[in-house]
C-alpha positions in Angstrom: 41.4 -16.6 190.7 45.1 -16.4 191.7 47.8 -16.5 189.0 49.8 -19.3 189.0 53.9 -19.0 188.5 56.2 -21.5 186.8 58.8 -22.9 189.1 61.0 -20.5 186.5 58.9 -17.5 187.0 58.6 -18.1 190.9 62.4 -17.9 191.0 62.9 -15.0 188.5 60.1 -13.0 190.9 62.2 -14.5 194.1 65.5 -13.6 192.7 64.5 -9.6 192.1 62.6 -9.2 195.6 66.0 -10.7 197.4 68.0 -8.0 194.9 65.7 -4.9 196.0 64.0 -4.7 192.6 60.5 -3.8 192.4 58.5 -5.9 190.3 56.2 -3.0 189.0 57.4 0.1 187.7 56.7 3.6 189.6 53.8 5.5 188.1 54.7 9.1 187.4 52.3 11.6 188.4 48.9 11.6 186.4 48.8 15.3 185.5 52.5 14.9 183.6 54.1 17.2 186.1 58.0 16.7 187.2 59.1 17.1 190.4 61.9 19.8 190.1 64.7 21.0 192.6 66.0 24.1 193.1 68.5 26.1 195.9 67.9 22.5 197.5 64.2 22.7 197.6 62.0 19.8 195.7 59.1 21.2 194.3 55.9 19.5 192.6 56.8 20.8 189.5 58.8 22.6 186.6 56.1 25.8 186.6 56.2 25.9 190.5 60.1 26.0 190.5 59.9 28.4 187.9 57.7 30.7 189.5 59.8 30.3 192.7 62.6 31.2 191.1 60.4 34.6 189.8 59.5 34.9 193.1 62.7 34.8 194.7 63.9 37.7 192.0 61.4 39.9 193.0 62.3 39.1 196.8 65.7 40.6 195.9 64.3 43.8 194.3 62.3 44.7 197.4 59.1 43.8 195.3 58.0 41.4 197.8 58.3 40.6 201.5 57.7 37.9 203.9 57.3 34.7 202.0 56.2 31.4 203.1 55.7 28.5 200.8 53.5 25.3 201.8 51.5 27.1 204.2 48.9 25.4 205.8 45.2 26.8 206.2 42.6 25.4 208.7 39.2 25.1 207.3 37.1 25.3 209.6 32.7 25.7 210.1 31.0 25.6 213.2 34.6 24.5 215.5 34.2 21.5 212.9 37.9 21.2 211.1 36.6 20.3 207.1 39.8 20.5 205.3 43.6 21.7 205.4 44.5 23.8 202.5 48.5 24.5 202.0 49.3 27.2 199.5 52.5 27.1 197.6 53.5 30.0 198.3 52.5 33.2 200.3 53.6 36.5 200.3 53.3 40.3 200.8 53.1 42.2 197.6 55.3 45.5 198.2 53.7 46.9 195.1 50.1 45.8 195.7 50.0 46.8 199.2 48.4 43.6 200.1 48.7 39.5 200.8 49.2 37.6 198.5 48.2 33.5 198.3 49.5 31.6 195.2 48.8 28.3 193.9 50.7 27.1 191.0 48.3 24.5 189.0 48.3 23.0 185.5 44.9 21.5 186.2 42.5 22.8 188.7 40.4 19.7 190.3 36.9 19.8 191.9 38.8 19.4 195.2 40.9 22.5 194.6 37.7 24.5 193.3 35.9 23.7 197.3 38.9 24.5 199.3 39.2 27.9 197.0 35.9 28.7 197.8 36.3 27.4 201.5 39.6 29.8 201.9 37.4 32.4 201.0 34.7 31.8 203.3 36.7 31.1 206.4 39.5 33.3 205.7 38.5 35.8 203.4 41.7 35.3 201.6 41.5 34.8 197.7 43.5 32.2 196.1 45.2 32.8 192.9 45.8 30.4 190.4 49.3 30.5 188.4 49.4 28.2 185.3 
């Protein structure tokens, strides 16, 4: 059954669509985090800014070389694409000797936990989690 508007509240609603107002408020992300920008960048979140900003230290110590951030994974069995997985950031780890792929997470979701695994399977590449 369809709500029914008073002339009044027809004209109120009328009078914000002509204005450019929403009528409903913008949900905020469901996990609480905050989008953040930094050196121009916008990231998902406070903790992924942060770490970038860790990250970019390190860059400048000769601690770490090469990095990319949101790069994209094909997942593929069998020629048959599954998924695309895109890593916040990757790197080579100086110190380690070896490649690095970082996700930053406050909550790790059953779809994250496959596409882990997946990486792992098609890529042999090991995704760790930063909190």
């Amino acid at each position: 059954m369809i709500d029914r508007l008073s002339r009044q509240q027809y004209r109120a609603e009328l009078a914000m669509i002509e204005h450019g107002k929403k009528r409903e408020k913008k949900r905020g992300n469901k996990f609480g985090a905050k989008r953040t920008t930094v050196d121009g960048i916008t990231f998902d979140s406070k903790a992924e800014a942060a770490f970038y900003e860790t990250l970019k230290l390190r860059q400048r110590a000769g601690e770490v070389e090469n990095v990319e951030m949101q790069c994209p994974y094909a997942l593929t069995i069998n020629g048959a694409l599954i998924a695309t997985y895109r890593a916040d950031f990757v790197f080579w780890d100086v110190l380690q000797g070896r490649r690095r792929v970082i996700d930053v997470k406050g909550v790790e979701t059953p779809v994250f936990k496959i596409k882990r695994k997946l990486m792992l399977a098609c890529h042999g590449l090991e995704i760790e989690v930063v909190k």
